[in-house]
TIMI-2910 file (N, C-alpha, C, CB; in pm, 1 decimal, decimal comma, always signed):
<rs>
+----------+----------+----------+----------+----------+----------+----------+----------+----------+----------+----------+----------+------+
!      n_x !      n_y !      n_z !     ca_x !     ca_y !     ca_z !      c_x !      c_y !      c_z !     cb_x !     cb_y !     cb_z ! resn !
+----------+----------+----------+----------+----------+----------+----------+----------+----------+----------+----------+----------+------+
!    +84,2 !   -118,5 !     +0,0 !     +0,0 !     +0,0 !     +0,0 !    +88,4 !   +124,4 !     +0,0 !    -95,6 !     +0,0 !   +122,1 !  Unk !
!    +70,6 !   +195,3 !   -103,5 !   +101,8 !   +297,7 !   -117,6 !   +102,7 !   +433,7 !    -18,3 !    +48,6 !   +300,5 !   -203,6 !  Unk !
!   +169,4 !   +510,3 !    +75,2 !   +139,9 !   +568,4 !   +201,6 !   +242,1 !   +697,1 !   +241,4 !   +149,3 !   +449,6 !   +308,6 !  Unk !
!   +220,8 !   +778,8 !   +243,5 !   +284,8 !   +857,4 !   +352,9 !   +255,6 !   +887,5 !   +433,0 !   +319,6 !   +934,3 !   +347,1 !  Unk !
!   +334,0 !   +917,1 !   +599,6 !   +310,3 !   +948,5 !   +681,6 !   +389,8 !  +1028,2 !   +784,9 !   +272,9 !   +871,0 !   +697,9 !  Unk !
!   +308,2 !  +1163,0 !   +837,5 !   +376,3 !  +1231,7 !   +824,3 !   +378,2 !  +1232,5 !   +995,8 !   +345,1 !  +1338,4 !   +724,4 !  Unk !
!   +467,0 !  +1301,8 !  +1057,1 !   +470,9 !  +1301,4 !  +1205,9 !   +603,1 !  +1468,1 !  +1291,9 !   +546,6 !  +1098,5 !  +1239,8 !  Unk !
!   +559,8 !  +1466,0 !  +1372,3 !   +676,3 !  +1550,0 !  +1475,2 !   +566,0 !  +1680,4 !  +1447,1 !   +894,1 !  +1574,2 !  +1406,3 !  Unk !
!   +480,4 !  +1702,2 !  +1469,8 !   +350,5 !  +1818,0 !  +1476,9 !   +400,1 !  +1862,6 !  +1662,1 !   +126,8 !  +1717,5 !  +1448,0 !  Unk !
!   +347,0 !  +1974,1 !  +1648,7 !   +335,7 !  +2031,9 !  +1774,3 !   +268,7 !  +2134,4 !  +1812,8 !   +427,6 !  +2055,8 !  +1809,1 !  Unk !
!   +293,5 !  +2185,0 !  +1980,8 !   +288,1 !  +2324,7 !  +2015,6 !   +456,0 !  +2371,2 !  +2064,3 !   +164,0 !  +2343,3 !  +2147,2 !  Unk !
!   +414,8 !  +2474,6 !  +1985,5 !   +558,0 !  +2536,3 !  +2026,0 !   +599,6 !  +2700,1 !  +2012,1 !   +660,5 !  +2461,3 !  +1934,8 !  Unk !
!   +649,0 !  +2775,6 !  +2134,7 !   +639,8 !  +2877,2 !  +2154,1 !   +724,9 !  +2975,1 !  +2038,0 !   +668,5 !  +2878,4 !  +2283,6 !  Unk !
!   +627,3 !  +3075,1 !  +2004,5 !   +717,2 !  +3147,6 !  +1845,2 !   +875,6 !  +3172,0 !  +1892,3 !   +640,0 !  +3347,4 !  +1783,3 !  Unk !
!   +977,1 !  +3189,0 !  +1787,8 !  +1099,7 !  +3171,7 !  +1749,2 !  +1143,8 !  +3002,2 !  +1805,3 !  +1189,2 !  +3303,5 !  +1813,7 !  Unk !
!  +1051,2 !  +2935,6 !  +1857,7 !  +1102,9 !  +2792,7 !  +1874,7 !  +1115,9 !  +2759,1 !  +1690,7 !   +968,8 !  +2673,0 !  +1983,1 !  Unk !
!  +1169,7 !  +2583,3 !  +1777,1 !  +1186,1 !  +2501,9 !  +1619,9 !  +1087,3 !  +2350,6 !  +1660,9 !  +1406,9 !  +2450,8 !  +1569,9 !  Unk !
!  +1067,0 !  +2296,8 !  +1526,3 !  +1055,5 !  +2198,7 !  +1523,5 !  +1080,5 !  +2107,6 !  +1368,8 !   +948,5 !  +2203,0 !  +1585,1 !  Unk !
!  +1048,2 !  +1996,8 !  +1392,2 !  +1142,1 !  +1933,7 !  +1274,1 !  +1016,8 !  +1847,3 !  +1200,8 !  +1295,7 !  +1818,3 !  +1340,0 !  Unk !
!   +976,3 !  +1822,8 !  +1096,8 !   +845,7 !  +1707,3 !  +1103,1 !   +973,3 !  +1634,5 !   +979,4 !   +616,5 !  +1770,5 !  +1032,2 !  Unk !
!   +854,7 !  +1475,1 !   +959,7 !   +903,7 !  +1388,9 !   +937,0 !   +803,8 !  +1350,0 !   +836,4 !   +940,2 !  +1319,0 !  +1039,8 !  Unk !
!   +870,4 !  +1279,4 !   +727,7 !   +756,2 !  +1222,9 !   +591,9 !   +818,5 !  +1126,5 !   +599,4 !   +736,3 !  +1287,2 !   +426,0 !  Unk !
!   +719,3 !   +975,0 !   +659,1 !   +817,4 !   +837,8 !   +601,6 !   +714,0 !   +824,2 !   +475,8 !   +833,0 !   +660,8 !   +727,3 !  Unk !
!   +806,8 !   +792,6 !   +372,6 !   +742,7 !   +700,3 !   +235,4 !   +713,7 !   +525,9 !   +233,9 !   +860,5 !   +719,6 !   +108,8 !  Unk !
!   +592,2 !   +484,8 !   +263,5 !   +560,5 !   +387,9 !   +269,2 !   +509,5 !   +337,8 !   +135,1 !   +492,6 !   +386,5 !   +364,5 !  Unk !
!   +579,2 !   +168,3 !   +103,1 !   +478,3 !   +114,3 !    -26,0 !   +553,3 !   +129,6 !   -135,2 !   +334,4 !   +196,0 !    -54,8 !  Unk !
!   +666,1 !   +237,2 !   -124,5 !   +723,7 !   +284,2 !   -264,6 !   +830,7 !   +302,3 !   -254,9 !   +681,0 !   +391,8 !   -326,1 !  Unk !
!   +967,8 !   +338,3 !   -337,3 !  +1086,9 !   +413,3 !   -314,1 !  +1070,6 !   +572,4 !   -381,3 !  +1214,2 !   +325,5 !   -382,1 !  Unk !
!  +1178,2 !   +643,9 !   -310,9 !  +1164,3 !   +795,9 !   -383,2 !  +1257,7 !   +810,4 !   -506,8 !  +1209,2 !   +923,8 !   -273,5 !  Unk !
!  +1260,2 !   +644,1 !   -603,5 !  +1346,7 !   +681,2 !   -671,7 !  +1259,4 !   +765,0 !   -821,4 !  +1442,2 !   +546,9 !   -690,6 !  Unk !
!  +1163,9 !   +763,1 !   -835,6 !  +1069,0 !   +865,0 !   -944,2 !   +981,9 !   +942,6 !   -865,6 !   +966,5 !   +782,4 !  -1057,3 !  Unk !
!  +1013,7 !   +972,0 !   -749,9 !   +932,2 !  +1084,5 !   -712,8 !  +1000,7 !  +1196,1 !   -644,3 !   +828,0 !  +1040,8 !   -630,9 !  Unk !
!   +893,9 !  +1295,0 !   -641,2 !   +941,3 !  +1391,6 !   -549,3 !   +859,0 !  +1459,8 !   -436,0 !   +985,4 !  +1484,9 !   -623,6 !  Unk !
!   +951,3 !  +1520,6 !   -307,1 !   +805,1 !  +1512,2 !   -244,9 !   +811,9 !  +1660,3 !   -186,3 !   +775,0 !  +1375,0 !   -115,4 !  Unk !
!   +691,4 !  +1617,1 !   -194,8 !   +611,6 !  +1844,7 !   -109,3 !   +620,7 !  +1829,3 !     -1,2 !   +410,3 !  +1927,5 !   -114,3 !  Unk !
!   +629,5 !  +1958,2 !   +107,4 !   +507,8 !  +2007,8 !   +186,3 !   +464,8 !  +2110,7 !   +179,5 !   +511,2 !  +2005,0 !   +295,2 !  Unk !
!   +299,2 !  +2093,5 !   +241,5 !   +210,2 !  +2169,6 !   +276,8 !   +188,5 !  +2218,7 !   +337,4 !   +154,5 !  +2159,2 !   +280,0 !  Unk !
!    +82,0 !  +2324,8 !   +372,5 !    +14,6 !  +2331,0 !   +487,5 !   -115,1 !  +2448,5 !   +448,1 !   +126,7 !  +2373,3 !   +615,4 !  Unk !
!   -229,0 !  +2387,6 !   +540,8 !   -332,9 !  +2454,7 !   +508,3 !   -394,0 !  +2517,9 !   +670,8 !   -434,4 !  +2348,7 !   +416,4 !  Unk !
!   -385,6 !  +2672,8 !   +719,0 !   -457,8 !  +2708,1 !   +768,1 !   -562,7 !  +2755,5 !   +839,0 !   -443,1 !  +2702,8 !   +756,0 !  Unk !
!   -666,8 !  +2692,9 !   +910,0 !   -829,7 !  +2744,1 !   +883,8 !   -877,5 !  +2856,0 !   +836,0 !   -899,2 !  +2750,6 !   +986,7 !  Unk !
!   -928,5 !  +2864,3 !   +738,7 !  -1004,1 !  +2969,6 !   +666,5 !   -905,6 !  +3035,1 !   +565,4 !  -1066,0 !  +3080,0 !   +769,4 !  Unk !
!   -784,7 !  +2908,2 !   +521,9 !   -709,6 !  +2972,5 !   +420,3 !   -655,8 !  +2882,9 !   +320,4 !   -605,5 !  +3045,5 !   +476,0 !  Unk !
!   -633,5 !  +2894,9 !   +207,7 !   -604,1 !  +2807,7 !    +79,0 !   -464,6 !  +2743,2 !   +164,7 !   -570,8 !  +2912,3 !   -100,2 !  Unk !
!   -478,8 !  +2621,6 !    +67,0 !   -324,5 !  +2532,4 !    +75,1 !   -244,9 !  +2640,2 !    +16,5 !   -305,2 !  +2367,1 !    -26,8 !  Unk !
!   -105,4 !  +2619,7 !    +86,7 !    +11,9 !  +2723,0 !    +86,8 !   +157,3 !  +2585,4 !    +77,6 !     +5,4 !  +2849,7 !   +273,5 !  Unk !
!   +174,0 !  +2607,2 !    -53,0 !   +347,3 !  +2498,8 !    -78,2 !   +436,4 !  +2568,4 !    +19,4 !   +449,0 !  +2511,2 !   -271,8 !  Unk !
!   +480,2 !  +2482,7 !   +128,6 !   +590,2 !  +2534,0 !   +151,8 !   +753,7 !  +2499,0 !   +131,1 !   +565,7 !  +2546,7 !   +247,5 !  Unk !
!   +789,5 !  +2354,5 !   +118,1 !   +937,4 !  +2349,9 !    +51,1 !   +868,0 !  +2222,8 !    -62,7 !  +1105,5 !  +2290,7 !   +186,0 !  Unk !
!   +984,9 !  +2173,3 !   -144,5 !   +992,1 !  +2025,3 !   -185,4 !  +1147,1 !  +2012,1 !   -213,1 !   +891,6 !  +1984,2 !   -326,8 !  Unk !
!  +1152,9 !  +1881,2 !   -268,3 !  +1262,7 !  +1860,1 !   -261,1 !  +1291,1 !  +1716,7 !   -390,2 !  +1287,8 !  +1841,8 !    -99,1 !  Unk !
!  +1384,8 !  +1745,9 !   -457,9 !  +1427,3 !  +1574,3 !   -584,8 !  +1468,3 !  +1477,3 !   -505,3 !  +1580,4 !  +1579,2 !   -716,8 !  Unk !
!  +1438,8 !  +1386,3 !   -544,5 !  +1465,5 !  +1211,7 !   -482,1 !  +1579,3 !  +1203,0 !   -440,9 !  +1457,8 !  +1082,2 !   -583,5 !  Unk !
!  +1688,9 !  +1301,6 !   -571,2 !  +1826,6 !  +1289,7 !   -509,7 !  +1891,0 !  +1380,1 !   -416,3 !  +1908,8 !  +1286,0 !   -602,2 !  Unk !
!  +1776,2 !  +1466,3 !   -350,7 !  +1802,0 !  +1602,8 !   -314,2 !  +1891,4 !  +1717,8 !   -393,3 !  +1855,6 !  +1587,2 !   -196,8 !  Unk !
!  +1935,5 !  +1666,4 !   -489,8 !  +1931,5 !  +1799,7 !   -577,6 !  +1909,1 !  +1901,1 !   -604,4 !  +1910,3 !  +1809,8 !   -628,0 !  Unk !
!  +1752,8 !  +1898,3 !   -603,5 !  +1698,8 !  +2024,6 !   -651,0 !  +1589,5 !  +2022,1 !   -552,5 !  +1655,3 !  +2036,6 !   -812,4 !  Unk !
!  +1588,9 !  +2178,8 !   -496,3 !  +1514,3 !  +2248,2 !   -377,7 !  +1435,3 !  +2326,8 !   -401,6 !  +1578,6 !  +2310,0 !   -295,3 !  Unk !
!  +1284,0 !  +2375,9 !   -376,8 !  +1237,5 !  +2470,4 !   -351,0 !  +1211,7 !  +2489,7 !   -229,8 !  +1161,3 !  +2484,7 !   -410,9 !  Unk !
!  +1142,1 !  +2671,8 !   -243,9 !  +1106,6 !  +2699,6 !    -69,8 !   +991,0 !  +2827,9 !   -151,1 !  +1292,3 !  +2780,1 !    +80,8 !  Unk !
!   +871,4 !  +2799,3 !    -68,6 !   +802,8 !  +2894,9 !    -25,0 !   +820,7 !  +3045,4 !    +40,3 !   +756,1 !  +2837,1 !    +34,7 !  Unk !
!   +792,9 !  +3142,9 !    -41,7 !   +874,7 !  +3261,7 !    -18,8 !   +830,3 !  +3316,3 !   +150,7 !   +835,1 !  +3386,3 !   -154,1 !  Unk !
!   +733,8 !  +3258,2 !   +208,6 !   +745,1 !  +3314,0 !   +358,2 !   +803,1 !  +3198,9 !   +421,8 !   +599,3 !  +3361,5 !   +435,1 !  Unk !
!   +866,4 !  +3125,0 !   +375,9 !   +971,1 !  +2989,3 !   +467,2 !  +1137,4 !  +3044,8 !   +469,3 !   +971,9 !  +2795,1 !   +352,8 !  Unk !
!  +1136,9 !  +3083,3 !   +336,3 !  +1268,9 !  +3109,2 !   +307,9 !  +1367,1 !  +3150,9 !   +388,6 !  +1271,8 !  +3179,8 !   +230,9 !  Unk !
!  +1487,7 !  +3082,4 !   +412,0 !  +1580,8 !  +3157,3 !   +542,6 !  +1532,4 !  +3060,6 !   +688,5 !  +1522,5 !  +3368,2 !   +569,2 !  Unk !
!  +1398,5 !  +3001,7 !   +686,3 !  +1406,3 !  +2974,6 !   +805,8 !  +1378,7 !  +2806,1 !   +812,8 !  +1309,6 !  +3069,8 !   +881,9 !  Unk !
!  +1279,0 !  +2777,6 !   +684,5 !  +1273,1 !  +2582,6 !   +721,7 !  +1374,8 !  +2520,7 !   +607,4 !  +1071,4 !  +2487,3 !   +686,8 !  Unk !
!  +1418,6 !  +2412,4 !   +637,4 !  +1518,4 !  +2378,9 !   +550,6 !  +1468,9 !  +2231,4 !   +534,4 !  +1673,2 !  +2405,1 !   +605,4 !  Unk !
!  +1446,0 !  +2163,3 !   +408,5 !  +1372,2 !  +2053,5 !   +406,8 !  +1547,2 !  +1970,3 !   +329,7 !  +1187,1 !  +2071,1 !   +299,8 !  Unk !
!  +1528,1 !  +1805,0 !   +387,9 !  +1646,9 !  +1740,9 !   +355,2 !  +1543,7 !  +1601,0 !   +293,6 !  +1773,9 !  +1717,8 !   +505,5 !  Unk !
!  +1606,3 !  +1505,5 !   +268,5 !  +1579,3 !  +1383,4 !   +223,4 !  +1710,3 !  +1268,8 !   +264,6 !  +1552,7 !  +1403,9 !    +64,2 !  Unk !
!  +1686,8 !  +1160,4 !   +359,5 !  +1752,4 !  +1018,1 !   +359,9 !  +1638,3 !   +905,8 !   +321,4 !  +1819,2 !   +983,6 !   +518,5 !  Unk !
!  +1705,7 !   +874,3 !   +212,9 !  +1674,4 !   +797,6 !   +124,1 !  +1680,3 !   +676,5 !   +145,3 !  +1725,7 !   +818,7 !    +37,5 !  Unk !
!  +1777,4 !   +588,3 !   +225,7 !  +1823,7 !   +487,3 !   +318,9 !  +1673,7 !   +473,4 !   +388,7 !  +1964,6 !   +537,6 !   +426,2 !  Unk !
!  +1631,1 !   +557,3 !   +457,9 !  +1534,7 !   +581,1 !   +533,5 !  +1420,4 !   +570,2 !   +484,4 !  +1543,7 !   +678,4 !   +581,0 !  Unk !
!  +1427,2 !   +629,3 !   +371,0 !  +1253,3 !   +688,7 !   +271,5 !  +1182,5 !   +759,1 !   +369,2 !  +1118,3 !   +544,3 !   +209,0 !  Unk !
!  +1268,0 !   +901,3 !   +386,8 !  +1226,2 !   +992,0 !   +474,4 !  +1263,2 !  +1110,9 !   +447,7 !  +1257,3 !   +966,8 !   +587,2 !  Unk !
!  +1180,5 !  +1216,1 !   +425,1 !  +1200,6 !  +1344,9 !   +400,3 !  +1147,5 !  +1443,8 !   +549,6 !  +1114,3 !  +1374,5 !   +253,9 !  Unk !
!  +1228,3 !  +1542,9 !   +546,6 !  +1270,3 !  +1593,1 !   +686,3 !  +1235,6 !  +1738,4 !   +656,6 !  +1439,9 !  +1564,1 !   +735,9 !  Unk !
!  +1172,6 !  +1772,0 !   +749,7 !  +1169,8 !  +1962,2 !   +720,7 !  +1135,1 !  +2039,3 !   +834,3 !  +1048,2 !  +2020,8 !   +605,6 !  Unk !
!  +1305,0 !  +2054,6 !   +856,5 !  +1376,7 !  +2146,8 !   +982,0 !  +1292,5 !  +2277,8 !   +996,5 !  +1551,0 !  +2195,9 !   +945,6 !  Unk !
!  +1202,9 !  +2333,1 !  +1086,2 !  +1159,4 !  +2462,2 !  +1062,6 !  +1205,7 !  +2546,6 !  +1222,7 !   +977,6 !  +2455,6 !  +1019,0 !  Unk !
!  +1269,2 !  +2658,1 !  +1150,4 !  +1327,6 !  +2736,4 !  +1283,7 !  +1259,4 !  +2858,1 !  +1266,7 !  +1499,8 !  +2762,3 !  +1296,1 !  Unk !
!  +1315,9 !  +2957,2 !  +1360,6 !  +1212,3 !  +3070,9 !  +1409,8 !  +1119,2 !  +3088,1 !  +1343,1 !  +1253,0 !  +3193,3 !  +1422,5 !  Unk !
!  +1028,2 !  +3001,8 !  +1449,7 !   +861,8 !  +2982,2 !  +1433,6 !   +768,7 !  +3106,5 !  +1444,6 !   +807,3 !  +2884,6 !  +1549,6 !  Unk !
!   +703,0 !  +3125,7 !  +1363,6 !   +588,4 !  +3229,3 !  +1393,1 !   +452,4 !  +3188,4 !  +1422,0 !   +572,4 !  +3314,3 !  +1284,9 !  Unk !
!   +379,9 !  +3284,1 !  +1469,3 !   +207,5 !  +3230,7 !  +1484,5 !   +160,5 !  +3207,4 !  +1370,3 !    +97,3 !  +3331,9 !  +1546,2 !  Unk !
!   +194,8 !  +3290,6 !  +1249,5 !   +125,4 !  +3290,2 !  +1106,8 !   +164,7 !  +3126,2 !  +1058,7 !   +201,0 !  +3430,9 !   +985,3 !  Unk !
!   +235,4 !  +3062,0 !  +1115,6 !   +311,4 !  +2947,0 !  +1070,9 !   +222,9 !  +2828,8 !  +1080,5 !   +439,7 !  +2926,8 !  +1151,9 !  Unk !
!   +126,0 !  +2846,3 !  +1242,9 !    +37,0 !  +2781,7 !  +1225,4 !    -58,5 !  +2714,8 !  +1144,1 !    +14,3 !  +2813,5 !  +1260,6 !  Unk !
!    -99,7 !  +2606,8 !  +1094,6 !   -128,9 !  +2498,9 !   +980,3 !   -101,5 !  +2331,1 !  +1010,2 !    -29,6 !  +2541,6 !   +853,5 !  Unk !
!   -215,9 !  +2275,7 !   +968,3 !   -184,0 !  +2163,6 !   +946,3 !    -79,4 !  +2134,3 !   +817,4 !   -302,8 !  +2105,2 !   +940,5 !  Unk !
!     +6,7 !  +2050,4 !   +830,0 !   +127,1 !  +2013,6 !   +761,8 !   +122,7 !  +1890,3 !   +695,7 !   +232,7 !  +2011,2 !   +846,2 !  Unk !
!   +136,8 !  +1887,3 !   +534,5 !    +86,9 !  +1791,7 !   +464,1 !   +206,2 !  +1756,6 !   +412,1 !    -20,6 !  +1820,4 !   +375,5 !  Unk !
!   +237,1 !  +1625,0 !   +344,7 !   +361,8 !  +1578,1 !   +294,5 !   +311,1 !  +1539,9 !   +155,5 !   +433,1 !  +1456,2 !   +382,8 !  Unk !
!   +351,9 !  +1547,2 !    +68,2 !   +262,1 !  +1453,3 !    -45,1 !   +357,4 !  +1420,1 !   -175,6 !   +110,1 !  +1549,1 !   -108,4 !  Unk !
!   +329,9 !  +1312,9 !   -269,4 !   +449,5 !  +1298,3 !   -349,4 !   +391,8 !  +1351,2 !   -507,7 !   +510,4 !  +1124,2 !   -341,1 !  Unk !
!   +477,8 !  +1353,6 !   -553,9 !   +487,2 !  +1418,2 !   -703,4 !   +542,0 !  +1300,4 !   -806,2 !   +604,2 !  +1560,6 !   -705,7 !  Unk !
!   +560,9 !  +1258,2 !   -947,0 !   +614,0 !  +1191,8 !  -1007,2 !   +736,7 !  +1289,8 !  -1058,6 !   +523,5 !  +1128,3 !  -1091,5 !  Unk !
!   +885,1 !  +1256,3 !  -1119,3 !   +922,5 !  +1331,9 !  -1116,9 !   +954,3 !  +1416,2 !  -1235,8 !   +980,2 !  +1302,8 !  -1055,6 !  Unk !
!   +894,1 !  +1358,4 !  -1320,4 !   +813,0 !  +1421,6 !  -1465,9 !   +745,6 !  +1513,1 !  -1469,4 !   +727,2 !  +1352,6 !  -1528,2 !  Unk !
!   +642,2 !  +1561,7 !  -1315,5 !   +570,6 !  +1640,2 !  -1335,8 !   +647,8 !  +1785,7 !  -1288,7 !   +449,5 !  +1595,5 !  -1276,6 !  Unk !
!   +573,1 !  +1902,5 !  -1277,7 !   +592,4 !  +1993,2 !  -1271,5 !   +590,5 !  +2055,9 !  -1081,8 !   +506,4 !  +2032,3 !  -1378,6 !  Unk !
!   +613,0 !  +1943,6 !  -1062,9 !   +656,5 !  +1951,0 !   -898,4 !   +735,9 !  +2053,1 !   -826,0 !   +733,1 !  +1842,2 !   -866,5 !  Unk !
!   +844,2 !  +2100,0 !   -891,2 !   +941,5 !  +2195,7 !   -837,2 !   +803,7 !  +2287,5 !   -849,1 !  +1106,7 !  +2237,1 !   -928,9 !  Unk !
!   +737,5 !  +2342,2 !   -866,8 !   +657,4 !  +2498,1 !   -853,8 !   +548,3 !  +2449,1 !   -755,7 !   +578,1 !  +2575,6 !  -1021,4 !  Unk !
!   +558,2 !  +2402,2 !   -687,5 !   +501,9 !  +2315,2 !   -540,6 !   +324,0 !  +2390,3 !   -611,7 !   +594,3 !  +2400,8 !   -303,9 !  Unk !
!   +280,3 !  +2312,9 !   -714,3 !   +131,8 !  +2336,5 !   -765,4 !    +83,6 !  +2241,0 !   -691,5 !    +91,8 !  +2323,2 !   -923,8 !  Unk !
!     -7,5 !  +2208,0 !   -523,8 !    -30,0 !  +2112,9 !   -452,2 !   -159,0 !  +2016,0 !   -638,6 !   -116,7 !  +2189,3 !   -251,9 !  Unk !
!   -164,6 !  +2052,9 !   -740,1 !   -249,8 !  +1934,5 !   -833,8 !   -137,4 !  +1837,8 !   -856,1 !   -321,6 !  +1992,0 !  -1000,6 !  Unk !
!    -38,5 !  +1894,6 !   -879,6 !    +69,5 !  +1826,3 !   -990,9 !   +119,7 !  +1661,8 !   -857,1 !   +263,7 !  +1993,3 !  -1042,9 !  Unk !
!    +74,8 !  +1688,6 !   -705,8 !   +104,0 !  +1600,5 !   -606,0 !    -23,1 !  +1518,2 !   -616,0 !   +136,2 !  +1667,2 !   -464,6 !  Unk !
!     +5,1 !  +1374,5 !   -631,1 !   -100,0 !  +1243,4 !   -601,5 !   -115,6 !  +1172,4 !   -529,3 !   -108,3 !  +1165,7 !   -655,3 !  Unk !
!    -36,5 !  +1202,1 !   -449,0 !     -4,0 !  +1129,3 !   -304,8 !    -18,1 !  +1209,9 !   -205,9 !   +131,7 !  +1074,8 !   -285,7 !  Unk !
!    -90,2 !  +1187,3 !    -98,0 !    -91,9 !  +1256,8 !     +3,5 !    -82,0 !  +1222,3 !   +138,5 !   -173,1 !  +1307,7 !     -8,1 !  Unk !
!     -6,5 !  +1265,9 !   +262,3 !    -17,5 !  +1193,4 !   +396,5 !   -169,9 !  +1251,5 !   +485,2 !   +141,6 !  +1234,3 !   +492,9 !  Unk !
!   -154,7 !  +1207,8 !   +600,1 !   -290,2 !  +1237,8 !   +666,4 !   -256,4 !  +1385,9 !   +696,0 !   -333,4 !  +1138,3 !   +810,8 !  Unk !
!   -191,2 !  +1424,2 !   +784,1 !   -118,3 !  +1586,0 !   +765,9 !    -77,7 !  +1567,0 !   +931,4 !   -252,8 !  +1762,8 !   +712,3 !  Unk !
!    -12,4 !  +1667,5 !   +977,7 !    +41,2 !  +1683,7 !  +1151,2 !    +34,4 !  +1845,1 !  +1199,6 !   +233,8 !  +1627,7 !  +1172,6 !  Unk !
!    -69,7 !  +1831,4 !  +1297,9 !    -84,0 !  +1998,4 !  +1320,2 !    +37,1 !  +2058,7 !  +1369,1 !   -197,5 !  +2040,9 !  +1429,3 !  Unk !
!   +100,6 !  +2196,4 !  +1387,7 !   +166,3 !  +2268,6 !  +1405,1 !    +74,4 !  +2397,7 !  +1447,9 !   +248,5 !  +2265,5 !  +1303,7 !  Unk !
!   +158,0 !  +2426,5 !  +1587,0 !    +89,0 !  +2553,1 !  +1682,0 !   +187,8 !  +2584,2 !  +1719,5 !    -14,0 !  +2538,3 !  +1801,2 !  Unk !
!   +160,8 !  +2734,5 !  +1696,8 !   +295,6 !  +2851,2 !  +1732,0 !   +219,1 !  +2960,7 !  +1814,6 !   +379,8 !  +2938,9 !  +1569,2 !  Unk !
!   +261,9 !  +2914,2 !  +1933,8 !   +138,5 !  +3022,9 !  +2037,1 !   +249,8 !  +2997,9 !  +2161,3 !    -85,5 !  +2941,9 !  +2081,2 !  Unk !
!   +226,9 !  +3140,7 !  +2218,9 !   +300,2 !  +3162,3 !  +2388,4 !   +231,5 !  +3116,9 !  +2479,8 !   +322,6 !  +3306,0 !  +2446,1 !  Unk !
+----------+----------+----------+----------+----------+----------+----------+----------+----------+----------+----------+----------+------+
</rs>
């Protein structure tokens, strides 16, 4: 079965960090690539990094930039995304999801992703 799953959600006080975790279940990341997300209440899905199978090639969401840094171990079939000085606006459930790597994935378009994990909340509150 085909699966991601995503984990390391929290509460955590702004300029904290936290780190979440995408294991790839069912598949290898050797033709894919994978996103994250995150969606708000009362606000559209927002791409925030992805990353190539071989970690190669990176994007970042222009209000992430400078502060989450997304990696990939492959050994693992696990994609990682370090996020430091946390804000309240940061708040969102956090989605992981995979891409083929044909598609047009680097411009984190959450259509061009067919895979999706359940998601892991994230709270940035004092």
């Amino acid at each position: 079965q085909l699966q991601l799953a995503e984990s390391g959600g929290g509460l955590v006080q702004p300029g904290g960090s936290l780190t979440l975790s995408c294991a790839v279940r069912g598949f290898t990341l050797d033709y894919y690539s994978i996103g994250w997300f995150r969606q708000a209440p009362g606000k559209e899905r927002e791409g925030v990094s992805c990353i190539s199978s071989t970690g190669g090639s990176i994007n970042y969401g222009d209000s992430v930039k400078g502060r989450f840094f997304i990696s990939i171990d492959n050994a693992k079939n696990t994609v990682y995304l370090q996020m430091n000085s946390l804000k309240p606006e940061d708040t969102a459930v956090y989605f992981c999801a995979a891409a083929p790597w044909s598609s047009s994935w680097y411009d984190l378009i959450s259509d061009e992703y067919d895979l999706w994990g359940q998601g892991t909340q994230v709270t940035v509150s004092s």
